[in-house]
C-alpha positions as CSV (number, residue, x, y, z in Angstrom):
1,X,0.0,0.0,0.0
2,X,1.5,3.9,-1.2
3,X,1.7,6.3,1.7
4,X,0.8,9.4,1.6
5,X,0.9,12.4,3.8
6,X,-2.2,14.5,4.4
7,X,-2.6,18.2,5.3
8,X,-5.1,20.4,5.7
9,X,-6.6,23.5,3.5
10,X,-3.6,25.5,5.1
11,X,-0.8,22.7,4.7
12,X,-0.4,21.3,8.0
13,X,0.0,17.7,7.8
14,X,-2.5,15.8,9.6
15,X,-2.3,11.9,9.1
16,X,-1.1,9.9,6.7
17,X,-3.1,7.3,4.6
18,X,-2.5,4.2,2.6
19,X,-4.1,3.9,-1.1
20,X,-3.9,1.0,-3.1
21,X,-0.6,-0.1,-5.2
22,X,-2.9,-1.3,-7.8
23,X,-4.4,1.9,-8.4
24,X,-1.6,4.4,-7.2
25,X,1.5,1.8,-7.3
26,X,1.4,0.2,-11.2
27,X,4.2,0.3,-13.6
28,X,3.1,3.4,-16.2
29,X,2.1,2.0,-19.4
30,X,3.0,4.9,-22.1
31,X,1.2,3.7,-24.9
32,X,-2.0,3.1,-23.5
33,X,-1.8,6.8,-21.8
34,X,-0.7,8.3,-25.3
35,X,-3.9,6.3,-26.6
36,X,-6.1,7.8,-24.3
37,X,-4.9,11.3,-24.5
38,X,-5.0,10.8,-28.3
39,X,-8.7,9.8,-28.1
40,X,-9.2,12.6,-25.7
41,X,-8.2,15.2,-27.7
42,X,-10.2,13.9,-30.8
43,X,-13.2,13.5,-29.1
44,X,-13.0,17.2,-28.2
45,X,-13.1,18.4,-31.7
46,X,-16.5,19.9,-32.3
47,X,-15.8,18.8,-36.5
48,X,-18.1,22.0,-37.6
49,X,-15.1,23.7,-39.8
50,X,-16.8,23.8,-43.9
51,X,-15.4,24.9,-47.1
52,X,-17.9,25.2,-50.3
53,X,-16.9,23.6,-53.4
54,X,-17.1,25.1,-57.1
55,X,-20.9,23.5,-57.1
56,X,-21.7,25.6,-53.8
57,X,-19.8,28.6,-54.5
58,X,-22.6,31.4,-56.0
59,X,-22.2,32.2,-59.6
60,X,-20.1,30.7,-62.3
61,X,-22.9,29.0,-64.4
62,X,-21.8,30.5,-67.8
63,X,-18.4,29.8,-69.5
64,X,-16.3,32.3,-69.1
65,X,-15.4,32.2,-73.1
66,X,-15.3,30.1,-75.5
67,X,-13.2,26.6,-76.0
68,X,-10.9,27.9,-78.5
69,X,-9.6,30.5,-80.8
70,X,-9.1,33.3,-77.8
71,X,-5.0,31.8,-76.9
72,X,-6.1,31.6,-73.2
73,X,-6.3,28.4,-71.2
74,X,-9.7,26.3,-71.6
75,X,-12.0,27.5,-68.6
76,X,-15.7,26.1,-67.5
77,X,-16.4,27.8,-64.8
78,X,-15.1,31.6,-62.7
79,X,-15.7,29.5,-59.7
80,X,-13.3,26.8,-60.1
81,X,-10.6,26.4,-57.4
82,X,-8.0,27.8,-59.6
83,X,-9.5,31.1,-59.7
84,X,-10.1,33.5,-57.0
85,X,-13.5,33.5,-55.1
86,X,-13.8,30.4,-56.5
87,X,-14.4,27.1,-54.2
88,X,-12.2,24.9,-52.7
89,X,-10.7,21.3,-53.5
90,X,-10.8,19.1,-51.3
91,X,-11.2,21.4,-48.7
92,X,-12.5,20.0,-45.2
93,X,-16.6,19.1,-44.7
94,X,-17.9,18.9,-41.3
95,X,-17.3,15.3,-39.5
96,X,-17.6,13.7,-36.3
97,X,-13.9,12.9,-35.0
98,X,-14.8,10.9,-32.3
99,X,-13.9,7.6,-31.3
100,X,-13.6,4.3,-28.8
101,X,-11.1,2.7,-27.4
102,X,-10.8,-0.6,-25.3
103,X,-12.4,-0.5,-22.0
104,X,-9.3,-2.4,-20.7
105,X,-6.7,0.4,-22.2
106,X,-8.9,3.5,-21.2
107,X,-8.4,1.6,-17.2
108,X,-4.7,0.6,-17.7
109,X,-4.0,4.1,-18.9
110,X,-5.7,5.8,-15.9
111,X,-3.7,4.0,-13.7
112,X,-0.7,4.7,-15.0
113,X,-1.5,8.5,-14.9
114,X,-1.9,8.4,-11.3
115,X,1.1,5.9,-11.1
116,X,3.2,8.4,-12.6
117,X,1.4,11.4,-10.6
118,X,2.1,9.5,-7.8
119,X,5.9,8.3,-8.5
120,X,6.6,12.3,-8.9
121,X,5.2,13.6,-5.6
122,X,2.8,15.1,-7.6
123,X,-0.4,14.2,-5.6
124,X,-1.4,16.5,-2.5
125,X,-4.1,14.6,-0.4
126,X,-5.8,16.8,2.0
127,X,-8.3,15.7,4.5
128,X,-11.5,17.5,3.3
129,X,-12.5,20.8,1.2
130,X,-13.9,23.7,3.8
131,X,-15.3,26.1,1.2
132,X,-18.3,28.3,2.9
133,X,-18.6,31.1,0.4
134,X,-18.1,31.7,-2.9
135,X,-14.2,33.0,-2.8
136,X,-11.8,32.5,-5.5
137,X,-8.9,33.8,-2.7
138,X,-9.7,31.0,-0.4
139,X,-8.8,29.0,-3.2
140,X,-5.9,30.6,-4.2
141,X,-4.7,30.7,-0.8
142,X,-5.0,27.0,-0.2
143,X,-3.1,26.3,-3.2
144,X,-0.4,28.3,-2.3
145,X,-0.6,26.9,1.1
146,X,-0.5,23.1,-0.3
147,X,2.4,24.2,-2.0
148,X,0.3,23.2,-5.4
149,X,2.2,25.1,-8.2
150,X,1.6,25.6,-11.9
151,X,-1.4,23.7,-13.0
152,X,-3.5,22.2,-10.9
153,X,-6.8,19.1,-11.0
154,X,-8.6,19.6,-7.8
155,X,-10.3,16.1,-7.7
156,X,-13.7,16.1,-5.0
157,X,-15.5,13.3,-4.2
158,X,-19.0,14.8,-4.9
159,X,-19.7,18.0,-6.7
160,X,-19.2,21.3,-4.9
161,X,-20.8,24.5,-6.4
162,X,-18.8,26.5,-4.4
163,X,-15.3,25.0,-4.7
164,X,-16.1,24.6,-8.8
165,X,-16.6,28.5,-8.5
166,X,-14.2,29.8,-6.7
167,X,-11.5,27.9,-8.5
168,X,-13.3,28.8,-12.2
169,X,-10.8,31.6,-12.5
170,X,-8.2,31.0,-11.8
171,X,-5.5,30.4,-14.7
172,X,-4.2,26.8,-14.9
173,X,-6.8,25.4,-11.8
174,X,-9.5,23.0,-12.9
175,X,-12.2,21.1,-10.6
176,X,-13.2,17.7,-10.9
177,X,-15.2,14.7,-9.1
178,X,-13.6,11.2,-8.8
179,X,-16.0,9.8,-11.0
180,X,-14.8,12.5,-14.0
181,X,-11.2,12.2,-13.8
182,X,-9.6,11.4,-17.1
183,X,-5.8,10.8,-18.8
184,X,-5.8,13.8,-20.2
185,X,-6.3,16.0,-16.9
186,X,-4.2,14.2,-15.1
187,X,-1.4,14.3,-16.9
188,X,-2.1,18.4,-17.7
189,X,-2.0,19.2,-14.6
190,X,1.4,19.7,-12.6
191,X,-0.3,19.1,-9.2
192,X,-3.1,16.6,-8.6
193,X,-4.6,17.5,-5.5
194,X,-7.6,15.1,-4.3
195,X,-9.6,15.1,-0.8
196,X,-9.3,11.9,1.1
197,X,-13.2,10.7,0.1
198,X,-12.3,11.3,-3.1
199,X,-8.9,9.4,-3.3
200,X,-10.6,6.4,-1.8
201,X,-14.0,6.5,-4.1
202,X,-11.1,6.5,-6.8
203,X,-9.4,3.4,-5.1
204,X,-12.7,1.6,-4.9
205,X,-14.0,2.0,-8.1
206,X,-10.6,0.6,-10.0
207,X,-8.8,-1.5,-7.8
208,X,-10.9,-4.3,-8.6
C-alpha cells in the first residue's frame, strides 16, 4: 500500500493514509496513456469547420469564353478552385472525430497516470475541502498553502458549487469529481490534489 501524507486546506500535515498499489503503485504504461490522450483530444473536436466547393460557390454558371480560338487556357467555370473567389478542392466538410477505445486500455492508462502522478510527488491529499462562500482567494490561498504550483486538477468526491466557482478563475486550476477524472487532466495538470473521500472513491472504483 502507497503512503501518503495529508494536510489540511492551510498545509499542515494531519495523518497519513494508505491507497492501493494497484491503483496508485502500477508500472506506467506509455502507450495506453498516449492512446487515451489521443482519443481525448479527438473526441473534443466539435468537426463543424466547412469549405464550399465550385458547385456551392454562387455564380459561375456561364463559361467564361469560349473553347478555342481566344489563346487563353480552356475554362468552364469563374468559380473553379483555380481562380479566385472560386471554391475549394478538397477542402475540409464537417465530420464527427470521435472515437472508442478498449475499456481495458482506457483503465490501464488511468492507472498509469496516477502511477506516474504519484511516483513524482505530484499528488497532494488533503483531509477535506472547507469552502463556505463563494471566494476564489480562499482557493488561491489553499493552493499556495498546499504548495500546489503551476497547474493544478482539484479532484472532489461529490460536486461542490462553491469550490467549482471559486476555482473557475483562476489560470491553470481546474475542478473535478472522482468519477470525472480522465488521462488527459491528469497528466495536464502539474499538481493533482484530491480530498481523502475522493482518493478512496477512486481506489474503490478501480482497484478491482
Amino acid at each position: 500500500m502507497a503512503k501518503f501524507d495529508v494536510v489540511d486546506m492551510s498545509g499542515k500535515k494531519v495523518s497519513k493514509v494508505e491507497l492501493s498499489d494497484a491503483v496508485f503503485g502500477i508500472k506506467p504504461n506509455e502507450r495506453a496513456m498516449h492512446a487515451a490522450v489521443v482519443n481525448y483530444l479527438a473526441n473534443q473536436r466539435q468537426g463543424t469547420q466547412s469549405t464550399k466547393t465550385r458547385g456551392e460557390v454562387r455564380g459561375g454558371g456561364r463559361k467564361p469564353w469560349r473553347q478555342k480560338g481566344t489563346g487563353r487556357a480552356r475554362q468552364g467555370s469563374i468559380r473553379s478552385p483555380q481562380w479566385t473567389g472560386g471554391g475549394v478542392a478538397l477542402g475540409p466538410k464537417p465530420r464527427d472525430y470521435s472515437y472508442r477505445i478498449n475499456r481495458k486500455v482506457k483503465r490501464l492508462a488511468l492507472l498509469s497516470a496516477l502511477s506516474a502522478k504519484a511516483a513524482a510527488g505530484e499528488i497532494i491529499v488533503v483531509d477535506e475541502f472547507k469552502v463556505d462562500e463563494y471566494k476564489t482567494k480562499a482557493i488561491v490561498k489553499m493552493l499556495g498553502d498546499i504548495s500546489a504550483s503551476g497547474k493544478a486538477l482539484i479532484v472532489t468526491d461529490a460536486v461542490n458549487e462553491k469550490m467549482v466557482k471559486s476555482a473557475a478563475n483562476i489560470p491553470g486550476v481546474k475542478t473535478t469529481t472522482a468519477s470525472l477524472i480522465n488521462v488527459y487532466d491528469i497528466l495536464n495538470a502539474g499538481t493533482f490534489v484530491v480530498s481523502v473521500d475522493a482518493a478512496k472513491k477512486i481506489e474503490e472504483v478501480f482497484a478491482q
